[in-house]
N, C-alpha and C positions, 0 to 999 in steps of 0.2 A: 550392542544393546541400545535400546532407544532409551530417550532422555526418561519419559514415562517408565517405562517397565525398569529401569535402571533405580528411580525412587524408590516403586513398588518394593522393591526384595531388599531397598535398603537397607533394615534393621533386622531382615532374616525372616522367621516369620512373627505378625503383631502377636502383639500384647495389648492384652485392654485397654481402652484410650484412655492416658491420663485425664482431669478433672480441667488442663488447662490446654487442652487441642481446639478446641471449639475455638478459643481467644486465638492462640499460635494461629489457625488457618484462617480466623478474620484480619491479623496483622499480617500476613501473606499474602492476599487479596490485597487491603491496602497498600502494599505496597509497590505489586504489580502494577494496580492502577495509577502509582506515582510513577512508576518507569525505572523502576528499582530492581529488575528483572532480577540481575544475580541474589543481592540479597534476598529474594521471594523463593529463588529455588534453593537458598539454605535453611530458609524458615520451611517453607514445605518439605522438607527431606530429614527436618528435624520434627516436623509433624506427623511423619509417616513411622519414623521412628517410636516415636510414643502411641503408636495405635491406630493413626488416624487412619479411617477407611470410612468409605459409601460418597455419595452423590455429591458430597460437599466435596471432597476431595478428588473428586473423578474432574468435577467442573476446574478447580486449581491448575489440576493437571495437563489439560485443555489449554487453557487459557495461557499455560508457559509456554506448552510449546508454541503457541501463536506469538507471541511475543518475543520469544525466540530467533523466530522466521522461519520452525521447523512447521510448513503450515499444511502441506499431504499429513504428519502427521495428526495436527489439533485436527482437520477437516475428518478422519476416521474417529478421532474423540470426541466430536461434536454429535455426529452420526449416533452411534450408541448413546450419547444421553439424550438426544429429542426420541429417541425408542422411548424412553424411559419418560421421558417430559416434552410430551408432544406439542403441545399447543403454549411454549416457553417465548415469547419476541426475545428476549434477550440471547437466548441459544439462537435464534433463525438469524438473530445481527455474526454471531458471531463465526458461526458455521458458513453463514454468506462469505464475511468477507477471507475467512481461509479457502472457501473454495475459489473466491476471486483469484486469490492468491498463488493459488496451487493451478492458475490455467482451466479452471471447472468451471467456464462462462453458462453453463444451463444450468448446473445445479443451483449458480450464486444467482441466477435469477429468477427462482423459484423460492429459495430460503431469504433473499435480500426483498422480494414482493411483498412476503409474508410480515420482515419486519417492520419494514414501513407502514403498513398498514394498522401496524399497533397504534391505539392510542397516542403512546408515550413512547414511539422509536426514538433515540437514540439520535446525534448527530454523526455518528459512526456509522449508523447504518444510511442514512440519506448519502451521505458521503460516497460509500462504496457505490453507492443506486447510481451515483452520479457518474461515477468512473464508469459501470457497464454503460449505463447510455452513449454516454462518450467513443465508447466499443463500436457501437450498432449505429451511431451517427444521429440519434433521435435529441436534437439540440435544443427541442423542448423541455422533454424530460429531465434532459442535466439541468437545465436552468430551475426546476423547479425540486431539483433533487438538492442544490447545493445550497438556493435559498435557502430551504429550510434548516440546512444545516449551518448555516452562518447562524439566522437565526436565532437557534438552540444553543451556537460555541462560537459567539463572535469572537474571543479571545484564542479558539486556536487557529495554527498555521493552517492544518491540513486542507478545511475547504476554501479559504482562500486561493493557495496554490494549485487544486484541481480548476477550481474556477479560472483564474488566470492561463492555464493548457486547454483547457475546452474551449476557451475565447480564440487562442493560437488554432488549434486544430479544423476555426471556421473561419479561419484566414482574418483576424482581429485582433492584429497584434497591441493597435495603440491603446483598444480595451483594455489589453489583460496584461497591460505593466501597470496600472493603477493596484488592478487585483493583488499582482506577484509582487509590488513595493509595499500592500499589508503586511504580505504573509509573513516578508524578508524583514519585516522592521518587527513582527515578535518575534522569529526566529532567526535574528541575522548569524546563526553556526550551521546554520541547514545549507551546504552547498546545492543541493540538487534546485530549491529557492532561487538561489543565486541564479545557478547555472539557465534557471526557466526566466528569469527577469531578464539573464545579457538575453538570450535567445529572442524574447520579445522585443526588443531594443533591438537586435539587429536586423530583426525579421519588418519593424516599422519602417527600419532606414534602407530597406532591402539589399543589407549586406550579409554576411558569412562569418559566422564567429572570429574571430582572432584568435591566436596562442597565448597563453598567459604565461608572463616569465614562470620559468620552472615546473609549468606542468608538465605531466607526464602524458608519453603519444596515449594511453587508452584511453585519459580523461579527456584529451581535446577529442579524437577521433569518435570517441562515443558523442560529447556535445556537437561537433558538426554532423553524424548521422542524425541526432535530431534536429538540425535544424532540416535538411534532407527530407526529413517525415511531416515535418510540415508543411515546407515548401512545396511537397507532392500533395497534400492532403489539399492546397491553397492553387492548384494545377499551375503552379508556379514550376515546371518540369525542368526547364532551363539550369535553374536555380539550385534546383532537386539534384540533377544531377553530377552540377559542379561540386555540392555540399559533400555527396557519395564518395563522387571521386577524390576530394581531399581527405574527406576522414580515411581513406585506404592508405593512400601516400602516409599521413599523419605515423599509420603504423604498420613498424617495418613488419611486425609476425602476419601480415595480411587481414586486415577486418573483415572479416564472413560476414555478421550481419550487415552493414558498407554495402558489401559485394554483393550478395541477396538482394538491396535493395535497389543497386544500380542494373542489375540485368533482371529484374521484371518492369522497371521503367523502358529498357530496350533503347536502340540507339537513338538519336536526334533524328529529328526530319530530314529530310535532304534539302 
């Protein structure tokens, strides 16, 4: 049973909504929005139990699982409430970026259009804008997709860090370790940070990651297939390929994606 319909029947079937669900699902919401995910899904499950139901709580529900990272699911819960609240930018940011998520590059850029174009979008949604661009290679658009969203949330990591990989991905690396030594200095626990600032750092001094004592082969082998994704994207092929072929070695259960990426590059010149 999914995490949704698992609340729904929580309490069996409702009961009139108490006098204080209104308050329970706006301190649920807040708390979501702190990144308080578990607590939110006991305060919403304790909200559903006292009655709670309609629109307000359809959107909660949504919004867990996106937060979750169950995001096929919030992307069919977003769907049914723009039915219901069609011309919503806060639904179109959010529907976007789960269907970013879920692998649904046309959807998220027809719902991610829509919410940048509000007014008052969101640096969430500039943000996500920014990633599809980065997709399609339109190095324009990132650049004014991520402005904006610095902009809006100079204090968080996220658009830092996309900014500093769309700088990598048009072969500019010594750009985007300025970017990726913001992001890492508000959020020096964010490995993936980390992992994109060595990557820049190596990629300036045109070497190959290193192992770090005690990592484990999927964490290196995954960080040297990106540096691989770079290097190819920077037709640095050479480079590309050496990267491929270490993160395979790196691990012994055989890397696929590694492998995938080393036989569509095809062998070296003669």
């Amino acid at each position: 049973m999914s995490l949704i319909a698992a609340l729904l029947v929580l309490a069996g079937a409702p009961v009139s909504a108490a006098p204080g669900v209104s308050t329970s699902l706006a301190e649920a919401a807040h708390a979501l929005e702190a990144g308080r995910v578990e607590q939110a899904r006991l305060m919403i499950g304790a909200a559903v139990a006292e009655g709670a139901a309609g629109d307000r709580l359809d959107r909660l529900l949504a919004d867990l699982a996106l937060a979750r990272g169950e995001d096929s699911e919030a992307f069919a819960a977003y769907q049914l409430l723009l039915k219901r609240n069609p011309s919503d930018p806060q639904l179109f940011e959010r529907a976007g970026i789960a269907a970013l998520r879920s692998d649904q590059p046309e959807w998220a850029t027809i719902l991610l259009d829509k919410a940048v174009a509000a007014p008052a979008a969101g640096w969430r949604a500039w943000n996500a804008r920014g990633s599809l661009a980065d997709r399609s290679g339109d190095w324009a658009l990132a650049d004014r997709c991520y402005a904006a969203a610095v902009r809006l949330a100079p204090e968080r990591m996220e658009p830092l860090n996309n900014r500093g990989w769309s700088l990598l991905l048009r072969g500019r690396p010594a750009e985007a370790i300025s970017w990726l030594e913001h992001a890492a200095a508000l959020a020096p626990e964010q490995q993936r940070i980390s992992d994109n600032l060595e990557l820049a750092r190596t990629a300036a001094a045109a070497d190959l990651p290193s192992r770090r004592p005690g990592e484990a082969d999927e964490a290196y082998a995954a960080r040297l297939n990106d540096a691989g994704v770079v290097a190819d994207r920077n037709g640095q092929r050479d480079r590309a390929r050496a990267a491929f072929a270490r993160a395979i070695e790196a691990r012994p259960d055989y890397y696929l994606r590694a492998a995938n990426n080393l036989a569509r590059l095809g062998p070296p010149p003669p």
